[in-house]
N, C-alpha and C positions, 0 to 999 in steps of 0.2 A: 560580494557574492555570499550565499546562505550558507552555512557550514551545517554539515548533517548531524556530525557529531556533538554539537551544543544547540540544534534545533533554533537557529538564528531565524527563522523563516514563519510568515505564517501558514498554518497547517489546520486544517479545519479536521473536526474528529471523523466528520462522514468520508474525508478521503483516508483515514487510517484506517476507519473502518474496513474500505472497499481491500483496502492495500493484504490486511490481516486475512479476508476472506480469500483473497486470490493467493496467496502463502497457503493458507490451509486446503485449499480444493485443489493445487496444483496445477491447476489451468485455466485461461480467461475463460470460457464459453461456460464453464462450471461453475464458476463464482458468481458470473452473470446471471446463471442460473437460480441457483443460492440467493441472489442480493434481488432478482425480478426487477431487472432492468438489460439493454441490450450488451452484445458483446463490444461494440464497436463506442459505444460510450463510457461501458467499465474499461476499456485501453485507452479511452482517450483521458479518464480522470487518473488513468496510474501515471501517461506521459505525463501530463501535469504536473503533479507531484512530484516525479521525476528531476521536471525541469525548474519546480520551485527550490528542490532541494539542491540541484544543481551536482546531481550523482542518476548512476545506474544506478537502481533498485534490485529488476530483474532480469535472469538471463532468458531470453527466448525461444526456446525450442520448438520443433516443428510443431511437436503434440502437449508441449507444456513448459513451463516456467519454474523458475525454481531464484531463491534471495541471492543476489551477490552478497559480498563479503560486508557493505554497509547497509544492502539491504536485511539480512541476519540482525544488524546492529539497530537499522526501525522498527525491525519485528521484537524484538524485544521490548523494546520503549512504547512502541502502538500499544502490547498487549498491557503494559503499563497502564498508560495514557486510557487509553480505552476504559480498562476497567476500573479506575478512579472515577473516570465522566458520569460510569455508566452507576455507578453506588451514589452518586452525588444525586439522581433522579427521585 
């Protein structure tokens, strides 16, 4: 099983990507918006993710989302991750 906390798993940057956008817009339909692609495919690449890392990410609320407790702990390492990828262009 993946372990989130030493990123055992593979993880491609365009889903951290997506994962960062949806942390900072606060809601799928928003991020989807933001990223110009549909809502129902940015939820399906966060279950994904989700299921690759083998943890909740986000909590679900009617009208938005917000990082559980190891999701907080991706979000720090994506904006990491991320922005190494993105210097390295």
């Amino acid at each position: 099983m993946p372990n989130l906390y030493t990123l055992e798993a593979h993880v491609d940057i365009q889903a951290l990507r997506y994962f960062l956008t949806v942390c900072q817009e606060g809601t799928m339909s928003r991020a989807a918006e933001v990223l110009h692609i549909t809502q129902p495919t940015l939820s399906r690449q966060i279950s994904n993710l989700e299921r690759e890392l083998g943890s909740q990410l986000l909590i679900r609320h009617s009208r938005s989302v917000e990082p559980t407790e190891k999701g907080q702990y991706l979000l720090r390492r994506a904006i990491e991750i991320v922005g190494l990828a993105d210097k390295t262009r």
